[in-house]
C-alpha positions in Angstrom: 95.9 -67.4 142.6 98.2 -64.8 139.7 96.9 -61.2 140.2 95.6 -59.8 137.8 98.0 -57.0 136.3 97.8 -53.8 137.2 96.7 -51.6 135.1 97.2 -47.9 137.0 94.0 -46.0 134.8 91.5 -48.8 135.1 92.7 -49.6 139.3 92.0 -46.0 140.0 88.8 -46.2 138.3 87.5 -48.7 139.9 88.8 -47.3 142.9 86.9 -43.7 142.1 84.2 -45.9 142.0 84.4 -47.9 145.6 84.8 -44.1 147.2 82.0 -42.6 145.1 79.6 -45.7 145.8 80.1 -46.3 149.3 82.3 -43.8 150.4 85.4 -46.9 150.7 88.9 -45.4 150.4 91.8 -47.5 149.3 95.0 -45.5 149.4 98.8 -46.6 147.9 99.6 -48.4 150.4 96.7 -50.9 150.1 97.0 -50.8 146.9 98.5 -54.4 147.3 95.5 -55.7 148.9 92.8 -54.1 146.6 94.4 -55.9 143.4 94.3 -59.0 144.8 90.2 -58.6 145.6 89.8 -57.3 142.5 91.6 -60.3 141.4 89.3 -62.3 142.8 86.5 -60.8 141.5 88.1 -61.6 138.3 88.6 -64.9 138.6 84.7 -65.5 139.6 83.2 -63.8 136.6 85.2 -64.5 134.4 86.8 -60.7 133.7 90.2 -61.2 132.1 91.6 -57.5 133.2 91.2 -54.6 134.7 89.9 -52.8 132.4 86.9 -54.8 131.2 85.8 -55.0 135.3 86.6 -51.1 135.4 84.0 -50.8 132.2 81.6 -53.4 134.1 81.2 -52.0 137.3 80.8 -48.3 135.7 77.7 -49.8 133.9 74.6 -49.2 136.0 72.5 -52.4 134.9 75.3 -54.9 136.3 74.0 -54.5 139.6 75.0 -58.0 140.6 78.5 -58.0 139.9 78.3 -54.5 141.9 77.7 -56.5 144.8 80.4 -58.7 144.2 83.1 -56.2 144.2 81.9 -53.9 147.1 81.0 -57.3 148.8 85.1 -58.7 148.1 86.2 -54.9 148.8 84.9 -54.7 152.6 85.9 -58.3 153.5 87.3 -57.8 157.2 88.6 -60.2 159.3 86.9 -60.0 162.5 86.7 -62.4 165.6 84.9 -63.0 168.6 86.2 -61.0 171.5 88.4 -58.8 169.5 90.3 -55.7 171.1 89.4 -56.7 174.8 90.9 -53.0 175.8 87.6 -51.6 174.6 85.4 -54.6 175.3 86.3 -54.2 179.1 85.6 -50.5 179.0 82.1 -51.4 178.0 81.7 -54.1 180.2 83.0 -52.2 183.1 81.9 -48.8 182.9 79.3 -48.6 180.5 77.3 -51.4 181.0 76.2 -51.0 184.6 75.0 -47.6 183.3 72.4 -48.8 181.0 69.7 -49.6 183.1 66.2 -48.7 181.3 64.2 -51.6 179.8 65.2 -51.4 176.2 68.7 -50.9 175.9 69.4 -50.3 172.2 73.0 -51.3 171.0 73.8 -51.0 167.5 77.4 -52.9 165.7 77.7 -50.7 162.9 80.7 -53.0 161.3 79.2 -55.9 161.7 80.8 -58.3 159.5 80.2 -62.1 159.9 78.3 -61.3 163.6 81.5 -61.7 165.7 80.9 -58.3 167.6 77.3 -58.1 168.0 77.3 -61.7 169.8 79.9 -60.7 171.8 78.5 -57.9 173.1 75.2 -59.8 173.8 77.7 -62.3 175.6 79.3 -59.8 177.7 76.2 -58.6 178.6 74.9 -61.5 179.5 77.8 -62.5 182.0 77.8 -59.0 183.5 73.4 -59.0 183.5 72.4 -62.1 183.3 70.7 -64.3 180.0 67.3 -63.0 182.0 68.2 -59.6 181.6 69.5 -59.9 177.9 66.5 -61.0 176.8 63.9 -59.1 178.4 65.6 -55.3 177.9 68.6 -55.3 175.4 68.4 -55.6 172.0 71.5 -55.6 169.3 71.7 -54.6 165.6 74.3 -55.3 163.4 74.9 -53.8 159.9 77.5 -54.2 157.3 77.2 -53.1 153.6 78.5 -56.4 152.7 75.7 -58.9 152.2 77.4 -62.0 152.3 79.0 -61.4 155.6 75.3 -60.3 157.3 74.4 -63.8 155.8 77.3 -65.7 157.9 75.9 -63.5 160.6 72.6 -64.4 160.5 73.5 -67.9 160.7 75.7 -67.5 163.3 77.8 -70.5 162.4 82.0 -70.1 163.1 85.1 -72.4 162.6 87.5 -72.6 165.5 89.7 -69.7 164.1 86.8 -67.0 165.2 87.2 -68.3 168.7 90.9 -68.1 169.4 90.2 -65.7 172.0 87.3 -66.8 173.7 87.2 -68.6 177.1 86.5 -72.2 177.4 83.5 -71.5 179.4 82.0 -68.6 177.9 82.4 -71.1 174.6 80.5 -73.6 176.3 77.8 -72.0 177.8 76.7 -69.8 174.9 77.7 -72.0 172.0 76.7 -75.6 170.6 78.7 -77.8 168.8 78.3 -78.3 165.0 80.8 -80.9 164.3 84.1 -80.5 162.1 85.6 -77.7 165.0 82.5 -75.7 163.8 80.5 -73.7 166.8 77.2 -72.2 166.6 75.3 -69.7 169.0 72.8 -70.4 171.3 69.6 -69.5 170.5 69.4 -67.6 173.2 72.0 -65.0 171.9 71.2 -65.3 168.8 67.4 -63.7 169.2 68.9 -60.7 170.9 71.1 -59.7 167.5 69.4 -59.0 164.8 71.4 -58.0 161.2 70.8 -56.1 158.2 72.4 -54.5 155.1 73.1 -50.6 155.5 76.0 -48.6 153.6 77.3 -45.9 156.7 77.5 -43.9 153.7 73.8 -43.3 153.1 71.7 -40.5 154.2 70.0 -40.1 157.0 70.1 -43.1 159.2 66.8 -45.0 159.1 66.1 -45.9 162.9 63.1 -44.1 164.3 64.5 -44.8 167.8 68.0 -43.6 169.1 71.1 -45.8 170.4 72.4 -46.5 174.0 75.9 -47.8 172.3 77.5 -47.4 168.8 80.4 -50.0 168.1 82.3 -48.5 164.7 85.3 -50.7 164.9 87.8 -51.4 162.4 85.4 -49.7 159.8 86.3 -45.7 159.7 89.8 -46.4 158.0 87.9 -47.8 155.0 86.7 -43.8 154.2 88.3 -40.8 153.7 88.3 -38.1 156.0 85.1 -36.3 154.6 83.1 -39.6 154.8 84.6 -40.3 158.2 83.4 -36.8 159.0 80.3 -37.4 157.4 79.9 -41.0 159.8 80.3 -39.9 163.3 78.0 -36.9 163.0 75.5 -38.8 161.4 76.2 -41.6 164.6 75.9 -38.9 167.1 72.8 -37.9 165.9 70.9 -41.4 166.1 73.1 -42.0 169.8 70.8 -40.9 172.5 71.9 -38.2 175.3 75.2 -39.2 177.2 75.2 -41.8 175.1 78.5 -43.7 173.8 80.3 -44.5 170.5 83.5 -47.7 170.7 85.9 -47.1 167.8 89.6 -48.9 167.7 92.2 -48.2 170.0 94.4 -47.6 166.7 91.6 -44.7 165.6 91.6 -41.4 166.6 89.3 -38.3 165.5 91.6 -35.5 166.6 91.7 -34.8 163.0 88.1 -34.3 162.5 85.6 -31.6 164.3 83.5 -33.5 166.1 80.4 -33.1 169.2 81.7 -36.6 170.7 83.7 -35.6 173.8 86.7 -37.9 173.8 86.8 -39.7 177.1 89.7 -42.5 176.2 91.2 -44.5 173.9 88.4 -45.8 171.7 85.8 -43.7 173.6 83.6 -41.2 172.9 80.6 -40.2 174.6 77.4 -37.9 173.2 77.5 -34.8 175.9 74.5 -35.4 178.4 73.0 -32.0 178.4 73.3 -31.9 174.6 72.2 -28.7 173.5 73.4 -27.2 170.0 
């Protein structure tokens, strides 16, 4: 694939418009990997340079090829059992602290699925499938639509899996032929997904979270918007409560309520008064 050329005025419109759509920030240094998205994009529809896409996604009827871009521009790798540091945290400490009968756990960075059924997994090996089913449920958003698709079907190749364990694959997946894996139904009915930009305002759940997962998401945004998230997180996270970033994120930057209590973690304070 030949990238596109860059074109500096059109690349920073464009990426003006990433950061005033969905509050995505792209600085220099991913420059790189921006133009060869927007490359991409390119090639698809048929967009010859930079500057036609940059008049194209600036026009407000062309909301398909809108979705396109923002859809190319979040595409995150992910996997199944990803960053086991914070993973075991959960499993270990917060876990066995969530003991009502609807447990409400949302994956805010959802991508193809890989986190939310891991969770549900985790869960289920630390609870019981009995348990999962009858008090936990899972959400999963991601602004990208064609990733909440994958998730939703819940189908993934043997790269996705590099890090799972033989028997956790085998007792909560089922073959689908050609090194393909798909969950169980079981886990699957636990997770459910849907389209949601972190950038809109307010959150739309009428009922507040146990556990927030914003992994590998927050260094998409610039600092206000990152601001902007975690506050707006807190404030749909119930009482003592918890929110699971990366290990390689930290908020010392930012004034926040969460109270940091490790690498990655962040609880909501239990008498939370303000």
């Amino acid at each position: 694939m030949a990238l596109v050329v860059l074109d500096p005025s059109a690349f920073n419109r464009i990426r003006m418009w990433l950061n005033k759509r969905c509050g995505m920030h792209y600085p220099e240094k991913k420059q790189e990997l921006l133009l060869q998205r927007l490359t991409r994009v390119c090639e698809q529809q048929k967009i010859s340079n930079l500057v036609e896409l940059a008049n194209a996604v600036e026009n407000p009827e062309l909301h398909e090829l809108h979705s396109v871009v923002i859809d190319v521009a979040s595409t995150n790798h992910t996997y199944f059992f990803r960053e086991p540091q914070v993973l075991n945290y959960f499993q270990e400490v917060i876990l066995p602290t969530l003991n009502s009968n609807d447990v409400r756990v949302w994956s805010a960075a959802a991508s193809t699925g890989d986190e939310a059924y891991t969770i549900a997994m985790i869960a289920a090996e630390v609870n019981g499938m009995e348990w999962v089913k009858n008090n936990l449920s899972i959400l999963g958003t991601d602004i990208n639509k064609v990733v909440i698709a994958h998730a939703e079907l819940a189908i993934y190749r043997q790269t996705a899996l590099e890090h799972t364990a033989t028997d956790i694959l085998k007792r909560y997946f089922e073959s689908e032929g050609e090194g393909q894996h798909r969950v169980n139904k079981s886990i699957r009915n636990v997770c459910t997904f849907r389209t949601m930009n972190l950038k809109t305002q307010p959150y739309p759940f009428k009922q507040p979270f146990d556990v927030v997962f914003c992994r590998n998401v927050l260094y998409y945004f610039d600092e206000a918007h990152q601001q902007e998230i975690i506050e707006n997180i807190y404030d749909v996270t119930k009482d003592g409560g918890w929110m699971l970033t990366s290990v390689t994120v930290t908020l010392r930057h930012l004034k926040t309520r969460w109270i940091n209590v490790g690498s990655g973690i962040y609880r909501k304070d239990l008498n939370h008064v303000y």
